[in-house]
C-alpha positions in Angstrom: 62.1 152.9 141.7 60.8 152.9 138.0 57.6 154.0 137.5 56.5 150.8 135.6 57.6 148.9 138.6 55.1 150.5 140.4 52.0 148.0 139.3 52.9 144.9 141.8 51.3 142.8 138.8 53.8 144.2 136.4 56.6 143.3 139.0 55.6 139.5 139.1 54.9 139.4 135.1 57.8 140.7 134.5 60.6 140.8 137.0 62.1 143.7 138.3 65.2 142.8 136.0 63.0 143.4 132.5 61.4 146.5 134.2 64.5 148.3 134.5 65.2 147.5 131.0 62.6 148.9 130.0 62.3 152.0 131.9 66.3 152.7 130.9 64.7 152.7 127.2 62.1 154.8 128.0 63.8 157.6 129.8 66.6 157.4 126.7 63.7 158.1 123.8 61.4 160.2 125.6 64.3 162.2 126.6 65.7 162.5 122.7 61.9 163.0 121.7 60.8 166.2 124.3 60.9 169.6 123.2 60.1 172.9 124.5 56.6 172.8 124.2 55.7 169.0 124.1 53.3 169.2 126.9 51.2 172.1 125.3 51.9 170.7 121.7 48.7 167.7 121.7 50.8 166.2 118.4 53.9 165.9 120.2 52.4 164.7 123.4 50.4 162.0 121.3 53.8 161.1 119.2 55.5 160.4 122.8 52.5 158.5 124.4 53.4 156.2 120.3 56.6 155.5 121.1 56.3 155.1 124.8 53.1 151.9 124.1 55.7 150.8 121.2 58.7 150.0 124.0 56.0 148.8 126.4 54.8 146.1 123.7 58.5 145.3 122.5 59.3 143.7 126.3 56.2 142.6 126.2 54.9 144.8 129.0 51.2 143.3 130.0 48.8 145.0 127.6 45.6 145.7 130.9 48.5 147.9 132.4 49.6 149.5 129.7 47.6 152.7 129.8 48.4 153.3 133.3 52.1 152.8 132.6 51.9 155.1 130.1 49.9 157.7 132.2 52.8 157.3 134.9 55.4 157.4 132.2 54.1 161.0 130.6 53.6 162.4 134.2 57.4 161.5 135.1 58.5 163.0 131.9 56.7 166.2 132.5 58.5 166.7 136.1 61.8 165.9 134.8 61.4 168.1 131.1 62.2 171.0 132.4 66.1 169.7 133.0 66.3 168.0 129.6 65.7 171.0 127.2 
């Protein structure tokens, strides 16, 4: 399951459809964008947490869930990091 689809309200805003859109985007630019050090580095963390509200808000992704997506996003991406560099 993505980790946007998650927030039930997300899933009937949305559509699970959109949401795996989304999180297929997602996974593809945070996983170009992580580096070594990104979760020590507080300027690369903050360029990820950029990009990842910028997807959000291109499908539209409800702004009042937004943090929390973001929040769920950054902690997947930590647990996974270590395979992608």
């Amino acid at each position: 399951m993505s980790p946007l689809a998650t927030n039930d309200s997300a899933k009937r805003a949305m559509g699970d459809d959109k949401l795996k859109v989304i999180a297929a985007e997602l996974i593809t630019q945070v996983r170009k964008s992580v580096t070594i050090d990104w979760t020590l580095r507080e300027s690369a963390r903050a360029r990820i947490k950029v990009m990842v509200k910028r997807i959000l808000n291109k499908y539209g992704y409800p702004p009042d869930l937004q943090e929390d997506a973001v929040k769920t996003v950054l902690q997947q991406a930590e647990l996974l990091c270590a395979e992608w560099v």
